[in-house]
PDB file of N, CA, C and O in Angstrom, chain B, residues numbered from 101:
ATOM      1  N   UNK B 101     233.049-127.271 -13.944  1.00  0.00           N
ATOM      2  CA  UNK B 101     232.233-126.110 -13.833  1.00  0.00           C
ATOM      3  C   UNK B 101     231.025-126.469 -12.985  1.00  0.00           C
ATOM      4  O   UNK B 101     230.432-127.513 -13.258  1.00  0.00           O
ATOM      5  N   UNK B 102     230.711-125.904 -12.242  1.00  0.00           N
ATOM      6  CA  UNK B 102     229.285-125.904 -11.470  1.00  0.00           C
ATOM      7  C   UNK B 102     228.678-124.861 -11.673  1.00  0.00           C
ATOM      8  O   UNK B 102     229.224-123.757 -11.662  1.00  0.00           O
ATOM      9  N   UNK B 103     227.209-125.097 -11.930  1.00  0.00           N
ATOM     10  CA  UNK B 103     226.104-124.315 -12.121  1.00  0.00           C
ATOM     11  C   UNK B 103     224.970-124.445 -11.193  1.00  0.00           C
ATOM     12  O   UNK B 103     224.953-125.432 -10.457  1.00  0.00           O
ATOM     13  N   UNK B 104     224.069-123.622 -11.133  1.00  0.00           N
ATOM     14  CA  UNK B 104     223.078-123.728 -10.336  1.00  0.00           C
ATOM     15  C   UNK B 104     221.628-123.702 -11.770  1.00  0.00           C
ATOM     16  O   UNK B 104     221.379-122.935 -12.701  1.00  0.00           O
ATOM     17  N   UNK B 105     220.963-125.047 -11.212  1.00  0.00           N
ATOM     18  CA  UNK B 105     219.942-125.258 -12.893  1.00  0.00           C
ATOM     19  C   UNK B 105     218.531-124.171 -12.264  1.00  0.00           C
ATOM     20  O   UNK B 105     217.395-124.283 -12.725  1.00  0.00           O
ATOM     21  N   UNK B 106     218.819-123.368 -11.388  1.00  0.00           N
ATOM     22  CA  UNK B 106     217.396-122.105 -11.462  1.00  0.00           C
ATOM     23  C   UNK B 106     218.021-120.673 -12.255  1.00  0.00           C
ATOM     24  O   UNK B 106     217.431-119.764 -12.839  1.00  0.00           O
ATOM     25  N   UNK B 107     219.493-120.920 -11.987  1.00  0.00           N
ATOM     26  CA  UNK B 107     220.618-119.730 -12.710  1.00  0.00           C
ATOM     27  C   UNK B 107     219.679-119.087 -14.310  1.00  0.00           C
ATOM     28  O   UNK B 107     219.766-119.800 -15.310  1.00  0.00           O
ATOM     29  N   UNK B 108     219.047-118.079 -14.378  1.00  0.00           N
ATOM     30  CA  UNK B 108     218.582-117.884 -15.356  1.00  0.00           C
ATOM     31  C   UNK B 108     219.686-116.771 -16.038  1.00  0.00           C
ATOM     32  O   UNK B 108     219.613-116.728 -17.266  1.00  0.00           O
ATOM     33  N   UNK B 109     220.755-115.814 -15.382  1.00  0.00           N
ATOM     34  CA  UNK B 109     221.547-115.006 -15.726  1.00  0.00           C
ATOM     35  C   UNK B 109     222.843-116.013 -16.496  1.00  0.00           C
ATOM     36  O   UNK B 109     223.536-115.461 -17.351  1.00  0.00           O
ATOM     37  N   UNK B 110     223.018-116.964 -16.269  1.00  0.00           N
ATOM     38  CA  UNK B 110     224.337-117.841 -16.686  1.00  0.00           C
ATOM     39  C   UNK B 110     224.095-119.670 -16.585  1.00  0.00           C
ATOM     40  O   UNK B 110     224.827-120.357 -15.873  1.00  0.00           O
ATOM     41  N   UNK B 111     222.883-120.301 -17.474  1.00  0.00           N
ATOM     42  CA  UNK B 111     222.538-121.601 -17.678  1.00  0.00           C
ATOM     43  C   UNK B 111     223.536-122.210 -18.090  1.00  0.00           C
ATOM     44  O   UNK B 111     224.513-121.876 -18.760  1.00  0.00           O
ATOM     45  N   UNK B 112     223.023-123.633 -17.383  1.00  0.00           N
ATOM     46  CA  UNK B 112     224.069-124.497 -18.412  1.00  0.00           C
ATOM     47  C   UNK B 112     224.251-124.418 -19.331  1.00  0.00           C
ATOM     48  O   UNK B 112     225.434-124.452 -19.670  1.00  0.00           O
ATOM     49  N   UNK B 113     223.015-124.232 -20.540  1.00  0.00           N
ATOM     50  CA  UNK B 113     223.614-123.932 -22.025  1.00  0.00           C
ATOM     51  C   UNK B 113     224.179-122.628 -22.183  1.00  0.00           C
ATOM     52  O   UNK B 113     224.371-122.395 -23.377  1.00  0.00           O
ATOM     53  N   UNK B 114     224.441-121.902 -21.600  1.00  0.00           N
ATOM     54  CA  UNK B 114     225.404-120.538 -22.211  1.00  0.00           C
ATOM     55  C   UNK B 114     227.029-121.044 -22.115  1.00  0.00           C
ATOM     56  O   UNK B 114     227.928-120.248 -22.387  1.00  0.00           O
ATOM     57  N   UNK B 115     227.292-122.320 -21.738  1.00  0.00           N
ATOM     58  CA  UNK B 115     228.697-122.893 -21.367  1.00  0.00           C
ATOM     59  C   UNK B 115     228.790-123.842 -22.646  1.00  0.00           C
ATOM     60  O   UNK B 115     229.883-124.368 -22.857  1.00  0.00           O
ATOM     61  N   UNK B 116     227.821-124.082 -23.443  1.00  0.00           N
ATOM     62  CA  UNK B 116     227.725-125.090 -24.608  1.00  0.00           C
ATOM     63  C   UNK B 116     228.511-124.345 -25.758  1.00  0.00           C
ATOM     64  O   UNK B 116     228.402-123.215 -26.233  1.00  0.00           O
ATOM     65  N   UNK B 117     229.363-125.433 -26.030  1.00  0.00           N
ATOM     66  CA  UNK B 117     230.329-124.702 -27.379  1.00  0.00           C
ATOM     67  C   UNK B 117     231.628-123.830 -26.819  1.00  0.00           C
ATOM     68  O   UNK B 117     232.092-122.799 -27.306  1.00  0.00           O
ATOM     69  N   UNK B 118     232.098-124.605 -25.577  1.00  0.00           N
ATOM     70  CA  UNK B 118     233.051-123.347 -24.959  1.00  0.00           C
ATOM     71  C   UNK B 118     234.127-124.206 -25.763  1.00  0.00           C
ATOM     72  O   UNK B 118     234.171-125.423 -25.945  1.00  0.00           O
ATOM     73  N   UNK B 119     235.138-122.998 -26.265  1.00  0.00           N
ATOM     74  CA  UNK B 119     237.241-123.752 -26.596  1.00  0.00           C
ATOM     75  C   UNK B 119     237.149-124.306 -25.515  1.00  0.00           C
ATOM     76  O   UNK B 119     236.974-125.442 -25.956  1.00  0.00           O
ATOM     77  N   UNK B 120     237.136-124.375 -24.922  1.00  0.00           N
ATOM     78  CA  UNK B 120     237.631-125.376 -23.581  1.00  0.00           C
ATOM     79  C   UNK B 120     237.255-126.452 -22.777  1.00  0.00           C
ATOM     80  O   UNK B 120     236.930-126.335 -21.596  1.00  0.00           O
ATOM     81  N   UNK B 121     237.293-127.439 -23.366  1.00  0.00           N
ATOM     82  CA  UNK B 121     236.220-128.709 -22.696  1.00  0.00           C
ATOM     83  C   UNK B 121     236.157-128.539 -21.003  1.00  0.00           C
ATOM     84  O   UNK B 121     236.990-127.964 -20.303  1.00  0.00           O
ATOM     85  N   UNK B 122     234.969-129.184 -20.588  1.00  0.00           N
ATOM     86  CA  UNK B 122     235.283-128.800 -19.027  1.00  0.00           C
ATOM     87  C   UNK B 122     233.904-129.929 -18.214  1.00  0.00           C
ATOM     88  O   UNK B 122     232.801-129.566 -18.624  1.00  0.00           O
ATOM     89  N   UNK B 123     233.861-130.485 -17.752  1.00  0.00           N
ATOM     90  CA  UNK B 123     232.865-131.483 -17.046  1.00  0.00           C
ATOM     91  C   UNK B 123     232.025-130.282 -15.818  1.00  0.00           C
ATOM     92  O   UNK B 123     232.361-129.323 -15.123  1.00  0.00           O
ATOM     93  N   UNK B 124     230.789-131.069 -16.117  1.00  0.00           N
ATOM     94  CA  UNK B 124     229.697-130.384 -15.459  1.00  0.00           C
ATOM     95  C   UNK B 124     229.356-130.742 -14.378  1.00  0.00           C
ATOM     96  O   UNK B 124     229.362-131.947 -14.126  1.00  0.00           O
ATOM     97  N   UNK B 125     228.899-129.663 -13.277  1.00  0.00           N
ATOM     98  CA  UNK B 125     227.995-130.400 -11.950  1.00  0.00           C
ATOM     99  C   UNK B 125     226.748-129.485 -11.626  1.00  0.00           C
ATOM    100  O   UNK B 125     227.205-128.403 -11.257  1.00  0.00           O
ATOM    101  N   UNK B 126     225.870-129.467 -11.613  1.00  0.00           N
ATOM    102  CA  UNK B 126     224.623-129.111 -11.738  1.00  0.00           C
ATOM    103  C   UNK B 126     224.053-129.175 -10.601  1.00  0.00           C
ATOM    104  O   UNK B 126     223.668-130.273 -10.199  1.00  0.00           O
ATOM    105  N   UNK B 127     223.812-127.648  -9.578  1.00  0.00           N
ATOM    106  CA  UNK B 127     223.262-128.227  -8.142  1.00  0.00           C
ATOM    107  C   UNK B 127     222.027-127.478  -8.607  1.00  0.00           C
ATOM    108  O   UNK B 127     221.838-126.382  -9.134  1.00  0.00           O
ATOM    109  N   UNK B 128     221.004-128.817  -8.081  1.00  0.00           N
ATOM    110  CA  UNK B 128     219.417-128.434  -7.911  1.00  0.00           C
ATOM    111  C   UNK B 128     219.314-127.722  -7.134  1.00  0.00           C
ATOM    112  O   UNK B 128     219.981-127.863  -6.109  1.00  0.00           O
ATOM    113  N   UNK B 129     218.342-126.534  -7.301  1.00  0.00           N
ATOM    114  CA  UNK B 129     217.337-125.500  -6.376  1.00  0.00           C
ATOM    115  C   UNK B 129     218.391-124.756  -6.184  1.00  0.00           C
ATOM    116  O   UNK B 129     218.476-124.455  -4.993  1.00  0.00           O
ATOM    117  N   UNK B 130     219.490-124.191  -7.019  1.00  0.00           N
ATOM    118  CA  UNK B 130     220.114-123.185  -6.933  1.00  0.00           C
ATOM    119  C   UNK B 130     220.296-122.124  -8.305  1.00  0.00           C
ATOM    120  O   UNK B 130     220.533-122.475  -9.460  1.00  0.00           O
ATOM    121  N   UNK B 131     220.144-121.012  -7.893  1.00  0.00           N
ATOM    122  CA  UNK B 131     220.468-120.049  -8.734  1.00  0.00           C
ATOM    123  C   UNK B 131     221.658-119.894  -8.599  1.00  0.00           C
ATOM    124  O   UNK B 131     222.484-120.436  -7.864  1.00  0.00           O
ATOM    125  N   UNK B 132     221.754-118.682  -9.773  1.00  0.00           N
ATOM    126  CA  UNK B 132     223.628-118.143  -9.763  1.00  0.00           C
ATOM    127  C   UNK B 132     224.127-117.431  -8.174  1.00  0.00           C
ATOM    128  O   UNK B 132     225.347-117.469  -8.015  1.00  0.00           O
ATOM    129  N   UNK B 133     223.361-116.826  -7.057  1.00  0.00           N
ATOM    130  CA  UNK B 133     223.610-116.547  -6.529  1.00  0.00           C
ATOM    131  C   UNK B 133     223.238-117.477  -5.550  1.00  0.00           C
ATOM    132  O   UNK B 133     223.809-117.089  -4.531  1.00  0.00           O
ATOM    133  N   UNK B 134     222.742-118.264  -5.348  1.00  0.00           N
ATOM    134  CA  UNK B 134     222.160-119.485  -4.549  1.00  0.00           C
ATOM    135  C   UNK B 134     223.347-120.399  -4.112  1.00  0.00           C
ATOM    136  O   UNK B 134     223.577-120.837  -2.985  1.00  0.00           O
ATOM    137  N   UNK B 135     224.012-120.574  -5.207  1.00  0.00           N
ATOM    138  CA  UNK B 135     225.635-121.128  -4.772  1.00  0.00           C
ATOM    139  C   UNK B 135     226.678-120.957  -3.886  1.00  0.00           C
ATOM    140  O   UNK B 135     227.336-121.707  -3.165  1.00  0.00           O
ATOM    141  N   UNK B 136     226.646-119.220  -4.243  1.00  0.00           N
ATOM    142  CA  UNK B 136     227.568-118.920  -2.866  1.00  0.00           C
ATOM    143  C   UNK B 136     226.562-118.215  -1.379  1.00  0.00           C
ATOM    144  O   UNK B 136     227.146-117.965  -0.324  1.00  0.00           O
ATOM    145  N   UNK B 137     225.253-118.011  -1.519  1.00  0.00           N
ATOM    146  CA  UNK B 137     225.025-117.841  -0.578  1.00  0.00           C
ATOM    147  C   UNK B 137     223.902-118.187   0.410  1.00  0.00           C
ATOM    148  O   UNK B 137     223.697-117.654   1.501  1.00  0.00           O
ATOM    149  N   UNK B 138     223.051-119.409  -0.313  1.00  0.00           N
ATOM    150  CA  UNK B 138     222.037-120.487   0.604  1.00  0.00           C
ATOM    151  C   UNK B 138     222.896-121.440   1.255  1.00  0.00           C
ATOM    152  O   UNK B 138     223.543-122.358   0.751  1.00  0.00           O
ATOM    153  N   UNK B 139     222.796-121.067   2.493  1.00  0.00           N
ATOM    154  CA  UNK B 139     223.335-121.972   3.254  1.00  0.00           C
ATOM    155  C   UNK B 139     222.951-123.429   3.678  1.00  0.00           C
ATOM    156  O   UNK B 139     223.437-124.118   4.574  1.00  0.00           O
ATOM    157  N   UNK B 140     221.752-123.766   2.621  1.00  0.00           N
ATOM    158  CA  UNK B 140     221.430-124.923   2.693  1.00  0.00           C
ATOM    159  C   UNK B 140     221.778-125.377   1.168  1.00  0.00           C
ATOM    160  O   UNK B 140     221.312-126.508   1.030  1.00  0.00           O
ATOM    161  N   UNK B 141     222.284-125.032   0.211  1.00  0.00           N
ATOM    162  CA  UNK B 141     222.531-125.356  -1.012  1.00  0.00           C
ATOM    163  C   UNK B 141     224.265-125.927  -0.692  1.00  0.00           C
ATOM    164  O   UNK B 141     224.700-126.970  -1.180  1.00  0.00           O
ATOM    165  N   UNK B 142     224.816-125.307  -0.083  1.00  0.00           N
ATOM    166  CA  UNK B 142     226.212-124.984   0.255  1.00  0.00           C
ATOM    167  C   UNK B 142     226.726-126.735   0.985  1.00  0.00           C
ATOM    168  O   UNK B 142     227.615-127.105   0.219  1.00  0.00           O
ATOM    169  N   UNK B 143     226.597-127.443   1.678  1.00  0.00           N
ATOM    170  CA  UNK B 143     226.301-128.673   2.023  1.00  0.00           C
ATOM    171  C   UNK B 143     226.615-129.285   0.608  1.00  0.00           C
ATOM    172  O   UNK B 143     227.735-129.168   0.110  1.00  0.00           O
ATOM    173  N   UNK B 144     225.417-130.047  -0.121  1.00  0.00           N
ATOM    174  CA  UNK B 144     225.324-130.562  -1.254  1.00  0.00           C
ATOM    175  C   UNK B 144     226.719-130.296  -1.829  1.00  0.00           C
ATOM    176  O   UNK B 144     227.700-131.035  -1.757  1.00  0.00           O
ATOM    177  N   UNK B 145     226.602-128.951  -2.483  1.00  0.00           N
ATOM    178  CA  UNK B 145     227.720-128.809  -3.420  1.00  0.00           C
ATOM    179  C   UNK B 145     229.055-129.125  -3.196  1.00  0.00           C
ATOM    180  O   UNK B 145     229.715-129.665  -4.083  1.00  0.00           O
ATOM    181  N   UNK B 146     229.493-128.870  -2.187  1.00  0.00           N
ATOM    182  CA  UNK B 146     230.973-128.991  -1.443  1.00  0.00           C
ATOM    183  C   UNK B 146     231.009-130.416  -1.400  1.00  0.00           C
ATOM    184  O   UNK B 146     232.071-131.018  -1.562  1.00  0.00           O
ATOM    185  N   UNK B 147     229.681-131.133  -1.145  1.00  0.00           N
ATOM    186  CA  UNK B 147     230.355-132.847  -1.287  1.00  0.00           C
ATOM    187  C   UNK B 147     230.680-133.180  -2.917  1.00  0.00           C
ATOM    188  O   UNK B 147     231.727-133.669  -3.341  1.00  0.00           O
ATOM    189  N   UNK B 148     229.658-132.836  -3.608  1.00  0.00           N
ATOM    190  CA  UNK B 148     230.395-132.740  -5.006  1.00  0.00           C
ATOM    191  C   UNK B 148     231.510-132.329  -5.869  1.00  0.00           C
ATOM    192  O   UNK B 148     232.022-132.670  -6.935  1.00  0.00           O
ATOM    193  N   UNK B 149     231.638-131.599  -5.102  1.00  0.00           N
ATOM    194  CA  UNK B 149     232.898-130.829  -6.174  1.00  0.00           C
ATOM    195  C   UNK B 149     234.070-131.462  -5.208  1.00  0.00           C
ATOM    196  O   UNK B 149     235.192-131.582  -5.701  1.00  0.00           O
ATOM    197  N   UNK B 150     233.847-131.871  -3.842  1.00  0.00           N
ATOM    198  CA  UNK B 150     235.042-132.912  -3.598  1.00  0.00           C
ATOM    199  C   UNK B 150     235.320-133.556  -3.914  1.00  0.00           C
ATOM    200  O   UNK B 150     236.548-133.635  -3.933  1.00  0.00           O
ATOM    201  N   UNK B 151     234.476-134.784  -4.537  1.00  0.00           N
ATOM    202  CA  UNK B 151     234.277-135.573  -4.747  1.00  0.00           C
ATOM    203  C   UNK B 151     234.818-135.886  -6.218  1.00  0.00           C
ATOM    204  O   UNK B 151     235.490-136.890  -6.454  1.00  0.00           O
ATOM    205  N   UNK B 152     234.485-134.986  -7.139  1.00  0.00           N
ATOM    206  CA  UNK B 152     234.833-134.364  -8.392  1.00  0.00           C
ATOM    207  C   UNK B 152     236.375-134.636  -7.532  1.00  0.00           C
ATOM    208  O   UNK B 152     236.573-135.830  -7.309  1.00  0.00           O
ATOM    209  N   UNK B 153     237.066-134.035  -7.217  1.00  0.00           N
ATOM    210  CA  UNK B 153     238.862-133.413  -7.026  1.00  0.00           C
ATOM    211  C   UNK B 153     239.196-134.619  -6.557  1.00  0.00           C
ATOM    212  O   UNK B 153     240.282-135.071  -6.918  1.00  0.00           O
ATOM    213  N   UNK B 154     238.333-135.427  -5.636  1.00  0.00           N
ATOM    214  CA  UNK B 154     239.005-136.872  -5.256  1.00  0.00           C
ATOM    215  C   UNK B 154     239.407-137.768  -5.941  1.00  0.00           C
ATOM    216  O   UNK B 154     240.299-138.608  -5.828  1.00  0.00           O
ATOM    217  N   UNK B 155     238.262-137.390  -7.082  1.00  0.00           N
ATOM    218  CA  UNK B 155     238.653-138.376  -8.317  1.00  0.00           C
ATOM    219  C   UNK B 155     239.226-138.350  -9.877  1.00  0.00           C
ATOM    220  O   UNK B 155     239.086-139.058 -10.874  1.00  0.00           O
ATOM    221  N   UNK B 156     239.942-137.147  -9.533  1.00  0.00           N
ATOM    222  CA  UNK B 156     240.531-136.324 -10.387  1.00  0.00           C
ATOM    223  C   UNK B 156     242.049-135.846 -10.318  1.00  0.00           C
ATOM    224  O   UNK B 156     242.704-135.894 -11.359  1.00  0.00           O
ATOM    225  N   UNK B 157     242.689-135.350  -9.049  1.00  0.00           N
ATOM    226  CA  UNK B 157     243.155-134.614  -8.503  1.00  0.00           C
ATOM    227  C   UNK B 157     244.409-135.818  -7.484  1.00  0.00           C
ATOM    228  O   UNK B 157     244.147-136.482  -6.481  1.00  0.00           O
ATOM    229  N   UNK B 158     245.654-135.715  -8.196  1.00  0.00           N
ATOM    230  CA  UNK B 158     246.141-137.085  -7.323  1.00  0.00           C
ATOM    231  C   UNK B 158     247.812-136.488  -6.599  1.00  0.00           C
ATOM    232  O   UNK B 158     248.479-137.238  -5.887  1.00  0.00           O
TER     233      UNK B 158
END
């Protein structure tokens, strides 16, 4: 799951206690909408969540 930690509509803790275990990635200086559409946030994240699948994903 990725979140953005300025996200005040959908925080990391509203994902606490989910049925469904799930590993976290947390991009700084992004809101919920900051994710899909700062194009300087957008960089960062995409190396992460690759990175995440590289080492996951075989």
């Amino acid at each position: 799951m990725v979140t953005g930690a300025e996200d005040v509509d959908w925080p990391r803790s509203a994902y606490d206690g989910m049925r469904l275990p799930a590993e976290h990635v947390e991009v700084r200086d992004a809101s919920h909408w900051g994710l899909v559409l700062n194009r300087w946030v957008l960089p960062g994240m995409v190396a992460r969540v690759t990175d995440w699948l590289g080492a996951h994903v075989t």
